[in-house]
LUMPA-14580 format. One record per atom (N, C-alpha, C): residue in one letter; atom name; z, x, y; residue number from 1. Coordinates in steps of 0.1 Angstrom, whole numbers, plus 5000, padded with zeros to 4 digits. Layout:
// residues N
   aa   at     c3     c1     c2     i
    A   CA      Z      X      Y   NUM
...
This chain:
// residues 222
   aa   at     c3     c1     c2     i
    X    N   6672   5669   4664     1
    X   CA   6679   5659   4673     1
    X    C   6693   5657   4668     1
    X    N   6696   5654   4656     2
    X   CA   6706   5654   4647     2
    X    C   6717   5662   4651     2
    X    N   6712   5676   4651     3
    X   CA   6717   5693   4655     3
    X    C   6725   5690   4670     3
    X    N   6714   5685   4676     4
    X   CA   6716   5689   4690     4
    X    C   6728   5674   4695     4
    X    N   6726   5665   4687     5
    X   CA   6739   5654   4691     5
    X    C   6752   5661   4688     5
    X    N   6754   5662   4670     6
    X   CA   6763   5668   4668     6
    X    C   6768   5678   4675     6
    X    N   6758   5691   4677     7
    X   CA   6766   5701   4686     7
    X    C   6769   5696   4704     7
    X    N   6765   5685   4712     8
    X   CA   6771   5684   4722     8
    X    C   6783   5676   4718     8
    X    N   6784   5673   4708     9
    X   CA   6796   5667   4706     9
    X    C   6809   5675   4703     9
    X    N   6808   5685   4691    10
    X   CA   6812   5694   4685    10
    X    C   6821   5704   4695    10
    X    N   6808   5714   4700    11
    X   CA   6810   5723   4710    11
    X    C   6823   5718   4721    11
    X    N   6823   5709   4732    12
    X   CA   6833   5707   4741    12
    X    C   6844   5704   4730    12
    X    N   6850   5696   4722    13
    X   CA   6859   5691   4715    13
    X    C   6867   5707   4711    13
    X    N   6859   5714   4702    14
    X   CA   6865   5724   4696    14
    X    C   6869   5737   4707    14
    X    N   6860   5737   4718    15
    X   CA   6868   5745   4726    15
    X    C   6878   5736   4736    15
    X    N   6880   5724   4735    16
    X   CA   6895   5721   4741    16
    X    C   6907   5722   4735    16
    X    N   6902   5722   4719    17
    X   CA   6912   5724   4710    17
    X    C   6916   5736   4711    17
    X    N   6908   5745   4709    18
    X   CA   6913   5760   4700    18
    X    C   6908   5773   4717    18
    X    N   6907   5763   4724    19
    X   CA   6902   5775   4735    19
    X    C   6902   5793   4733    19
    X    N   6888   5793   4723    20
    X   CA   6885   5805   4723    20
    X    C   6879   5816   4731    20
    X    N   6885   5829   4733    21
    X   CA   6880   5839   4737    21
    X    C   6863   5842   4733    21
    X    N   6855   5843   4744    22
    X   CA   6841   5841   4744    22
    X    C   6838   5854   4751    22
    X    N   6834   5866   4750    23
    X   CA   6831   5876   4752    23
    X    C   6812   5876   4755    23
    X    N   6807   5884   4761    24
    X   CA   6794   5887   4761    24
    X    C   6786   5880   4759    24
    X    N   6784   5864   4766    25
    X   CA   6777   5854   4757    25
    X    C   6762   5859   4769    25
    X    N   6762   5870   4775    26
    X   CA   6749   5867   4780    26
    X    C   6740   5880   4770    26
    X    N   6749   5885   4764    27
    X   CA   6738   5897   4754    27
    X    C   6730   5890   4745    27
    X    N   6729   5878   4744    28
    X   CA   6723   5870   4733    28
    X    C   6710   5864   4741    28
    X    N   6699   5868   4737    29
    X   CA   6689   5863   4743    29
    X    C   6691   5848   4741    29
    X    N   6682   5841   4753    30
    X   CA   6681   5826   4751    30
    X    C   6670   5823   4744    30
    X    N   6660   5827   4744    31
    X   CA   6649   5827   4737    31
    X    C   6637   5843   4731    31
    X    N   6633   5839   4721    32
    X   CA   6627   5843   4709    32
    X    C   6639   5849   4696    32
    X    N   6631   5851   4685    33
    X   CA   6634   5859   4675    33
    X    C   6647   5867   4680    33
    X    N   6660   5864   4668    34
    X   CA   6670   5873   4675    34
    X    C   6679   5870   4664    34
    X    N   6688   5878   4656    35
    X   CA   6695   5879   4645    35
    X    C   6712   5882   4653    35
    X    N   6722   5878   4648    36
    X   CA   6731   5877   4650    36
    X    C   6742   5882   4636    36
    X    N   6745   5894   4641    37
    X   CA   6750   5901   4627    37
    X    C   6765   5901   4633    37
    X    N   6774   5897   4622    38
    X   CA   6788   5895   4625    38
    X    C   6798   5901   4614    38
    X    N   6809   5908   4614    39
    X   CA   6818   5909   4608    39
    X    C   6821   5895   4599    39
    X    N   6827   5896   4588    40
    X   CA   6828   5880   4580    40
    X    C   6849   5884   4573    40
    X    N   6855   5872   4579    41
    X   CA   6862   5872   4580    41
    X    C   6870   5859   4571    41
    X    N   6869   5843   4573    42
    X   CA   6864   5835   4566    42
    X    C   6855   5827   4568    42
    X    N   6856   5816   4557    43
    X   CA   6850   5800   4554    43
    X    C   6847   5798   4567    43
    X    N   6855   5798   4578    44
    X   CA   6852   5788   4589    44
    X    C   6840   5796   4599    44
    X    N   6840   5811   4601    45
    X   CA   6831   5820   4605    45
    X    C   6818   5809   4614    45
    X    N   6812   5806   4601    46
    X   CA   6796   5799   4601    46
    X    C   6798   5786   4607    46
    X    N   6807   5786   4617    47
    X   CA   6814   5775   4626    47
    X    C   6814   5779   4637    47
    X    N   6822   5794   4635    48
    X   CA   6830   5792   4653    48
    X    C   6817   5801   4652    48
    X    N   6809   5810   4653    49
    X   CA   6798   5814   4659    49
    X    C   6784   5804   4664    49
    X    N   6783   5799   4660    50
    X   CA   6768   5786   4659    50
    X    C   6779   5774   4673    50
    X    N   6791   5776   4672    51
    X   CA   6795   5771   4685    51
    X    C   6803   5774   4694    51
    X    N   6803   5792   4693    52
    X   CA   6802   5799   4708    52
    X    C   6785   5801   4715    52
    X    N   6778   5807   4705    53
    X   CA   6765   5812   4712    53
    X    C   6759   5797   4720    53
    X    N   6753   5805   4730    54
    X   CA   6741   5796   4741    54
    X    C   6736   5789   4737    54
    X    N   6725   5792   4718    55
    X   CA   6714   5790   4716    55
    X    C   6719   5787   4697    55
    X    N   6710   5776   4693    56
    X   CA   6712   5771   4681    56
    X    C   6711   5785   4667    56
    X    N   6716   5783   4659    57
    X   CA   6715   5794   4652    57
    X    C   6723   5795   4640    57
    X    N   6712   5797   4631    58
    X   CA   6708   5793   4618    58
    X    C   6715   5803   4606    58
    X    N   6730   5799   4597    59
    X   CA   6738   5806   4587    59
    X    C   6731   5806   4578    59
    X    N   6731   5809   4566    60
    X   CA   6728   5808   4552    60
    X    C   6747   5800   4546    60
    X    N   6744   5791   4536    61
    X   CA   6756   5792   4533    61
    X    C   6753   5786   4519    61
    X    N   6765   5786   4511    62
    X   CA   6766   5783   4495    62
    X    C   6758   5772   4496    62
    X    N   6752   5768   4483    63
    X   CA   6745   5753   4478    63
    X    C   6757   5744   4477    63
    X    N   6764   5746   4472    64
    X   CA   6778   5742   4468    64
    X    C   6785   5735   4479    64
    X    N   6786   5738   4490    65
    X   CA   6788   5729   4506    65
    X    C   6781   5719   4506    65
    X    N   6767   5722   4498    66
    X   CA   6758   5708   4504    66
    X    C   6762   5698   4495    66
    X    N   6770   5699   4482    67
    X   CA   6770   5693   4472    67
    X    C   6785   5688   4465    67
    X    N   6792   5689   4472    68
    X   CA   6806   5683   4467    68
    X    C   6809   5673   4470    68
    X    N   6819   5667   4459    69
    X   CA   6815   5651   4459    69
    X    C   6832   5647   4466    69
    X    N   6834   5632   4474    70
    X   CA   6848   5632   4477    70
    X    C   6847   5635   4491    70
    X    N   6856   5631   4496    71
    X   CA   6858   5632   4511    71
    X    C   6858   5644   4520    71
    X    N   6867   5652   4511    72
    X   CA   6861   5668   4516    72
    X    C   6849   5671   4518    72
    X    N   6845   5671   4502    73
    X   CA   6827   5670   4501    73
    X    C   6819   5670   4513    73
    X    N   6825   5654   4510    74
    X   CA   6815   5644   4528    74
    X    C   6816   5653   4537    74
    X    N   6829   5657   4544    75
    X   CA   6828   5663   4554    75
    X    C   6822   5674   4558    75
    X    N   6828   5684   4542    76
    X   CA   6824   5702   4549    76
    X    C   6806   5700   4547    76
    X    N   6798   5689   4539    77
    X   CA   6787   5690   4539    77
    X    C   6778   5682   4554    77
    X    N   6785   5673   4560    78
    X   CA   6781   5666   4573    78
    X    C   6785   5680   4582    78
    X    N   6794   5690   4581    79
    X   CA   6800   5697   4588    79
    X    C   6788   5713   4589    79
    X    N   6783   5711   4581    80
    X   CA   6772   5726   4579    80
    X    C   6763   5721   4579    80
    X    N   6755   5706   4577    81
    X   CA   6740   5703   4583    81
    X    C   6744   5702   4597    81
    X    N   6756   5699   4600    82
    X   CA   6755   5693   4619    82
    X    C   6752   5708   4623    82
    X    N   6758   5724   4620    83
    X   CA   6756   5735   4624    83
    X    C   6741   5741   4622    83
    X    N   6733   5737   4614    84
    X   CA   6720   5738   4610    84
    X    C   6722   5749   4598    84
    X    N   6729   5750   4590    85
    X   CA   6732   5758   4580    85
    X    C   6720   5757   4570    85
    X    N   6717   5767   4560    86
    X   CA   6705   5765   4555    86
    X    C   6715   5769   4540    86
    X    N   6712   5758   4528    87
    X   CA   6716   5760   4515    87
    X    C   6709   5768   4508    87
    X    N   6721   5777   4502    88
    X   CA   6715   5788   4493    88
    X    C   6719   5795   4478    88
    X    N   6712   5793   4467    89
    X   CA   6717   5796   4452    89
    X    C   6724   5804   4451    89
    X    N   6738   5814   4450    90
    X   CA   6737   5823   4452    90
    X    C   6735   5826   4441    90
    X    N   6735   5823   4430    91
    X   CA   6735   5822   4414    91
    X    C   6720   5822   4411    91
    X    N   6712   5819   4420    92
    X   CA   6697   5822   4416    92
    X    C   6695   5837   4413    92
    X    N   6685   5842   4401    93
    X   CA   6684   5854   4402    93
    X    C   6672   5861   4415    93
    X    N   6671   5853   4419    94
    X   CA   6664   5855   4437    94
    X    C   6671   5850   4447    94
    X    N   6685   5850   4445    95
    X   CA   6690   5847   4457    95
    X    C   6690   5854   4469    95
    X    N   6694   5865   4465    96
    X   CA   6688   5877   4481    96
    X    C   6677   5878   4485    96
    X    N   6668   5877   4475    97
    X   CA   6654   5874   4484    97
    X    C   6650   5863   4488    97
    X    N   6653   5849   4480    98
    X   CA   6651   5837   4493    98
    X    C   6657   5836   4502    98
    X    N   6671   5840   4501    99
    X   CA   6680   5843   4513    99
    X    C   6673   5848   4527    99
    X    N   6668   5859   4523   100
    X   CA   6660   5866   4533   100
    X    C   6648   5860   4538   100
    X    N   6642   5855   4529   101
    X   CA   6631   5847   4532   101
    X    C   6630   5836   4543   101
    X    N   6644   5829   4538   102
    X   CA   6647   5816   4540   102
    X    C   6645   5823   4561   102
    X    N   6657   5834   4563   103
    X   CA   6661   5838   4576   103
    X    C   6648   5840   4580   103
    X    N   6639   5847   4577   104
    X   CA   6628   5855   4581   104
    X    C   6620   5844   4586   104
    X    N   6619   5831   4580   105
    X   CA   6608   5818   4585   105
    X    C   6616   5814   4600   105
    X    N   6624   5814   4596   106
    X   CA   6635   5808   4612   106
    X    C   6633   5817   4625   106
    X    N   6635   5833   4622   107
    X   CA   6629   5841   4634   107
    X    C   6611   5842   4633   107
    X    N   6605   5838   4623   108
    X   CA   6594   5837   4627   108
    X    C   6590   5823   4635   108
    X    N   6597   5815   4636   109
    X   CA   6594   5805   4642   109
    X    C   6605   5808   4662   109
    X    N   6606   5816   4663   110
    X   CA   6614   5820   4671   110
    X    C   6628   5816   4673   110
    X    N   6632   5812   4662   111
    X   CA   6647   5813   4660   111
    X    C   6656   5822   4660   111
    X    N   6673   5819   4662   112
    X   CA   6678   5828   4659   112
    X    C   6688   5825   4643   112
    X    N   6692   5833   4641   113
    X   CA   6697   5835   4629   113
    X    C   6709   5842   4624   113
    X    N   6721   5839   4617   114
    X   CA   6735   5846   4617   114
    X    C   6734   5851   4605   114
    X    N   6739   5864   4602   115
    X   CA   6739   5872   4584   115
    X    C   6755   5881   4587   115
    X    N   6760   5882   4577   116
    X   CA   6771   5890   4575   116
    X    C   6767   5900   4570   116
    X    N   6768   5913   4574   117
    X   CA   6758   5924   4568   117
    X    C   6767   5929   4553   117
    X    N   6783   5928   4553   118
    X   CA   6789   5926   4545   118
    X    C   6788   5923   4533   118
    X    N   6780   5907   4533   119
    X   CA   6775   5902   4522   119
    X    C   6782   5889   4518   119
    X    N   6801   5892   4518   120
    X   CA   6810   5880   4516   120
    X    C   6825   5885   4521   120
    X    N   6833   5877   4522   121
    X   CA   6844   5876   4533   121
    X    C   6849   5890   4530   121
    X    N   6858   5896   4545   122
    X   CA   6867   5905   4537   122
    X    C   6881   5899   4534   122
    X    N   6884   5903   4528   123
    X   CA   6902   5894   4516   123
    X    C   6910   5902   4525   123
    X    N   6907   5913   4529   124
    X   CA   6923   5923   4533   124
    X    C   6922   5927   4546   124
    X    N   6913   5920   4554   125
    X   CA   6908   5923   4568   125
    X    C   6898   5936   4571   125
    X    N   6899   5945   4559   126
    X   CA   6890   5955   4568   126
    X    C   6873   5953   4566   126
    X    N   6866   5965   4575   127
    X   CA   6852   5963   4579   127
    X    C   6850   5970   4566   127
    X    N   6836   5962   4556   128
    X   CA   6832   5970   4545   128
    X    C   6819   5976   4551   128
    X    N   6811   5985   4544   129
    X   CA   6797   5989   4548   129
    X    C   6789   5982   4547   129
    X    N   6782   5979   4554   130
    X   CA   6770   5969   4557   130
    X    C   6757   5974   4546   130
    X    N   6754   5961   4539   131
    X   CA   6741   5964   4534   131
    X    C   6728   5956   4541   131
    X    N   6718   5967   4541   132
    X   CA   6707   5966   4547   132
    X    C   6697   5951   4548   132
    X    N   6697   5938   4548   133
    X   CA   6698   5929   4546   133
    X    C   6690   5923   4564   133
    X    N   6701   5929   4573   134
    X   CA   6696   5922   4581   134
    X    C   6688   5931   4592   134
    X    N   6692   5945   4588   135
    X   CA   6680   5959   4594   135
    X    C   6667   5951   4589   135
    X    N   6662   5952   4574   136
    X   CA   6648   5945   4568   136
    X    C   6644   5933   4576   136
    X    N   6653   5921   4580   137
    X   CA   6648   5917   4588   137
    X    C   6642   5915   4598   137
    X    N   6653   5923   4604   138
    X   CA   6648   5930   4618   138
    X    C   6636   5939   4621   138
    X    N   6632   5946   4611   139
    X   CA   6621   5954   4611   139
    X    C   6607   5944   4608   139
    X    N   6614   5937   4600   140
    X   CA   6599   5925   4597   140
    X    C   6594   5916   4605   140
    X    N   6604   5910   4616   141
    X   CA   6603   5902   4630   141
    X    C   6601   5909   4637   141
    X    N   6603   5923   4638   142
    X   CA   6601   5930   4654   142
    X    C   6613   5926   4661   142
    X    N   6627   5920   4659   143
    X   CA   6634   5918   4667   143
    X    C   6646   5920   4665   143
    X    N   6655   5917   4681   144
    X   CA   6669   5929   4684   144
    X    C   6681   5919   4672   144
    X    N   6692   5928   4670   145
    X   CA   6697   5924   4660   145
    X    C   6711   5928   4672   145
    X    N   6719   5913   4675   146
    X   CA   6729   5913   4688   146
    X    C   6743   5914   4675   146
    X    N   6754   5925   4675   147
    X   CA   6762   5926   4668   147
    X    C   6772   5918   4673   147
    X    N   6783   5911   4663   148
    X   CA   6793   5901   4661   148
    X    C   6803   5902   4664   148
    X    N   6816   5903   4669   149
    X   CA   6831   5909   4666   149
    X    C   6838   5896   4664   149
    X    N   6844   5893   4654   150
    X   CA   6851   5878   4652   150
    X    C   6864   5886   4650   150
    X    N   6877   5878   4656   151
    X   CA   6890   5882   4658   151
    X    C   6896   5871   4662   151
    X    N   6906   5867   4645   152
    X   CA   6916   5857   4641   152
    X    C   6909   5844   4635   152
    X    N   6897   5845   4632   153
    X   CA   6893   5835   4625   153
    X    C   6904   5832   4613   153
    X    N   6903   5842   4606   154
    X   CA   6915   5837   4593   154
    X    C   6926   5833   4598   154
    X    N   6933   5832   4606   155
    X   CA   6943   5822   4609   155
    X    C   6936   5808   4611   155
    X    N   6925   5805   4613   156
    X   CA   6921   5793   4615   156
    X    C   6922   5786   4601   156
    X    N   6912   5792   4595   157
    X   CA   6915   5790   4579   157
    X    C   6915   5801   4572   157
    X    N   6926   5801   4566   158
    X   CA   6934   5810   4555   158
    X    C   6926   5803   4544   158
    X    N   6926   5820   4535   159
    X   CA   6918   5817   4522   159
    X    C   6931   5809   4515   159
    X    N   6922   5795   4510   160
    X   CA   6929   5788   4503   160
    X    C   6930   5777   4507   160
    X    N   6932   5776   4525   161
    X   CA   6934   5767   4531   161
    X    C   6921   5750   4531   161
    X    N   6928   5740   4529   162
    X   CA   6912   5731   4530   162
    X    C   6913   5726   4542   162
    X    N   6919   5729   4557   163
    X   CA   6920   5722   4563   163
    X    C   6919   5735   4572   163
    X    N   6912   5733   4584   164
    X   CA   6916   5743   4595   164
    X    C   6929   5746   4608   164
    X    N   6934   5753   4605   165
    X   CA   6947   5750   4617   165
    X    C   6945   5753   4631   165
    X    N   6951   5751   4638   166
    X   CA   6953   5754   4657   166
    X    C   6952   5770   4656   166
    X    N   6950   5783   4662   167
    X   CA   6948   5798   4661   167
    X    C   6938   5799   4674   167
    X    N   6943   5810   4676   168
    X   CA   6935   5816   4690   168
    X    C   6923   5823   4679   168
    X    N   6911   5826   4687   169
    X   CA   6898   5833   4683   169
    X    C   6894   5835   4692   169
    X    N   6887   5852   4687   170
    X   CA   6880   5856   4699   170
    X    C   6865   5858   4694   170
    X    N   6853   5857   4697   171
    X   CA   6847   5860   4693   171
    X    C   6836   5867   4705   171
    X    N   6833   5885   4702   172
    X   CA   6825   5892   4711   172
    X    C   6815   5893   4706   172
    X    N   6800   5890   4720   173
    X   CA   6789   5892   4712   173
    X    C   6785   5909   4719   173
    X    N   6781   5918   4711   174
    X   CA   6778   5928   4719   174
    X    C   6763   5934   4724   174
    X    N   6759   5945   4728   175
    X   CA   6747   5949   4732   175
    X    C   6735   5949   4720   175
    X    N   6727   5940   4722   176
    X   CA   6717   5941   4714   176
    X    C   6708   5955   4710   176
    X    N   6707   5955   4698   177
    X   CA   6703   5967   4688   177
    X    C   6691   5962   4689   177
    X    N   6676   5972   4696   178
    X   CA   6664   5970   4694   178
    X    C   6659   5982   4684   178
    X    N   6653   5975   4677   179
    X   CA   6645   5982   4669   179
    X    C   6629   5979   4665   179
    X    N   6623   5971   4674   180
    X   CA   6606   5971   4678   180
    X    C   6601   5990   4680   180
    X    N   6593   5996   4675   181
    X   CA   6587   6005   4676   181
    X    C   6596   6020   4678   181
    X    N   6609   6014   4672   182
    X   CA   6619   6030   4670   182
    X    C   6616   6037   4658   182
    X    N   6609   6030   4647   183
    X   CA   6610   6039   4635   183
    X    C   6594   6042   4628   183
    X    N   6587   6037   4640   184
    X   CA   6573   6047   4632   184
    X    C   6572   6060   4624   184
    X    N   6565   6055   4614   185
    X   CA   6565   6073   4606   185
    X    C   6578   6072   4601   185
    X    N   6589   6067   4599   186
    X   CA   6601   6068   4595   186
    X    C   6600   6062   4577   186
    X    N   6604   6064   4565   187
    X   CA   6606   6057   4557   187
    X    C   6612   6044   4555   187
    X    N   6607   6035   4551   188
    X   CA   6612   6023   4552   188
    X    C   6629   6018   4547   188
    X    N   6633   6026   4537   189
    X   CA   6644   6030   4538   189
    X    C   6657   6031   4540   189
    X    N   6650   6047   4549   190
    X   CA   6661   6051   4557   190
    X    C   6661   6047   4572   190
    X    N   6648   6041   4577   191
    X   CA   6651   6031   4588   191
    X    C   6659   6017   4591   191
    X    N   6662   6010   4576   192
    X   CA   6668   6002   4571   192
    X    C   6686   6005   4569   192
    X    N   6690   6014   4560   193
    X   CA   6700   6022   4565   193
    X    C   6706   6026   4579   193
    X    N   6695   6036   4585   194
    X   CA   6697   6040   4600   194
    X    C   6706   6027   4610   194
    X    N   6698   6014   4609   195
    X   CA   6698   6004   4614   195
    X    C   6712   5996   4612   195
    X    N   6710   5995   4599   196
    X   CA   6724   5990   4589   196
    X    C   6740   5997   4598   196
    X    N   6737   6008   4597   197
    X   CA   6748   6019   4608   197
    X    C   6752   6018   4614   197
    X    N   6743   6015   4625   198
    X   CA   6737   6013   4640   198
    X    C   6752   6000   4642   198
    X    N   6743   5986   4631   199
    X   CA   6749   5972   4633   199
    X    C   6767   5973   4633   199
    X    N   6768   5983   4621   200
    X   CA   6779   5982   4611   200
    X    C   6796   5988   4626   200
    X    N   6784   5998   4632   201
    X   CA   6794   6008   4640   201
    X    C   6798   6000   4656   201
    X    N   6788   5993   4658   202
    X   CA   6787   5985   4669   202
    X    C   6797   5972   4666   202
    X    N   6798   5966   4655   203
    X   CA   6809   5955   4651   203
    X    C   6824   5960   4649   203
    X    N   6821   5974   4644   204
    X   CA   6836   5979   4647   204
    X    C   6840   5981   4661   204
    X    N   6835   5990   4665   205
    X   CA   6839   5988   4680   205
    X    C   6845   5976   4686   205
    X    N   6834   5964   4686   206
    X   CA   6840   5949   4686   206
    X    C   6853   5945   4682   206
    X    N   6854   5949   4671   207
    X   CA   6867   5941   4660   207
    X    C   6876   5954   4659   207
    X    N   6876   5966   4660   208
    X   CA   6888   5978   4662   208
    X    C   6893   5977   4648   208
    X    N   6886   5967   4635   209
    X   CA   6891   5970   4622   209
    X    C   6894   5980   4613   209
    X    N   6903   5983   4608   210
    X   CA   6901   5994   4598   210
    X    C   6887   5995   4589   210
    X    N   6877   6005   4586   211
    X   CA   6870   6011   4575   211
    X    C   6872   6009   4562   211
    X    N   6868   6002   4557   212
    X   CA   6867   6001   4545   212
    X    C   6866   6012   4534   212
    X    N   6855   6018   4539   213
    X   CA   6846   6033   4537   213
    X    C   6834   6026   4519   213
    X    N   6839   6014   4517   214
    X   CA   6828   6009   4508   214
    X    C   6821   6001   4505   214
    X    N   6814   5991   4498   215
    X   CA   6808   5983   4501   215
    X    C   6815   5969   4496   215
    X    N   6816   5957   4498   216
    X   CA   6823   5944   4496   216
    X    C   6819   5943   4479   216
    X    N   6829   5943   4474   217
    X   CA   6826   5937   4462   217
    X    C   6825   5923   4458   217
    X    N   6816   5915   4457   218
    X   CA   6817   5904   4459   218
    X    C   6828   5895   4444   218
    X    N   6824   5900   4432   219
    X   CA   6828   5897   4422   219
    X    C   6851   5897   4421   219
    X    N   6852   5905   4432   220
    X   CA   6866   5911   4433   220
    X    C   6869   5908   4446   220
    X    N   6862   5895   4450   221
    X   CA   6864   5892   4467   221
    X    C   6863   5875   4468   221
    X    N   6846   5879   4469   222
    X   CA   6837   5865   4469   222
    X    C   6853   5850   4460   222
């Protein structure tokens, strides 16, 4: 209830402000299980997505959001329960697995759900290679995995920035990636990979970014 006040509130305000480019909002199913894999660009990301799509839809985000003290605090943490964001350790030595966990209960309850296949922002704009994160999910729900294209979020907020500025944003959703009964007999693996690919190649197309050609370092990023 909470969710749903905040976002009719939310939703009309922020697109009178920032009137964003909204691409493909009907590839996104309205209902069942459905993962939302997006390019990650910044902080504000796990915003402008959860208030373009149709349908409510569930981030992972730092513990550390839910927990800062001070008026910022107050806000960015009133500002990620109103989105339905779900707190996460990343500092736990299980954090990628409750991580996943955490996503996998939300599409098992026929939710949908947002992952950066990336892992954590990119610093220099380009597309890094997707780790397999949200393929595993997808294979364990039986369900389509709709790829992201976000373009000009970091002008919204600039790394560094604590306040978000005025910036155009576009954000495309594109042709959903089914993967229900494509990898029978396949190793679990390399269907996981296959998939990873699939997402990775489909979000460039969206966002026309440069290749990274490796994987996000988070330690040299994050």
């Amino acid at each position: 209830m909470f969710y749903r006040l905040v976002h009719s509130v939310l939703k009309p305000v922020t697109h009178a402000i920032y009137r964003p480019r909204i691409e493909g909002m009907d590839n996104v199913p309205r209902r069942g299980p459905v993962i939302l894999a997006s390019n990650h660009l910044s902080f504000i990301d796990s915003f402008v997505i959860p208030l373009a799509a149709p349908r409510q839809v569930a981030f992972l985000a730092k513990a550390e959001y839910f927990t800062g003290t001070g008026v910022v605090g107050a806000i960015r943490r009133e500002m990620f329960e109103a989105v339905g964001a779900i707190p996460v350790d990343r500092d736990s030595s299980r954090a990628a697995q409750q991580s996943l966990e955490a996503q996998l209960e939300v599409l098992r309850r026929g939710g949908a759900t947002g992952i950066y296949p990336e892992g954590t922002r990119s610093r220099d704009g380009r597309l890094y290679k997707g780790k397999t994160g949200a393929a595993w999910l997808a294979l364990q729900a039986g369900c389509p995995i709709v790829p992201v294209g976000l373009i000009g979020t970091p002008d919204i907020q600039p790394v560094g920035a604590r306040w978000p500025r005025i910036a155009k944003v576009t954000v495309r959703f594109g042709t959903p990636i089914e993967v229900a009964g494509r990898f029978d007999g396949i190793p679990a693996a390399k269907a996981r990979r296959q998939v990873t690919d699939e997402v990775m190649a489909a979000i460039h197309e969206l966002t026309g970014q440069e290749l990274a050609g490796t994987t996000n370092d988070r330690s040299a990023q994050a």
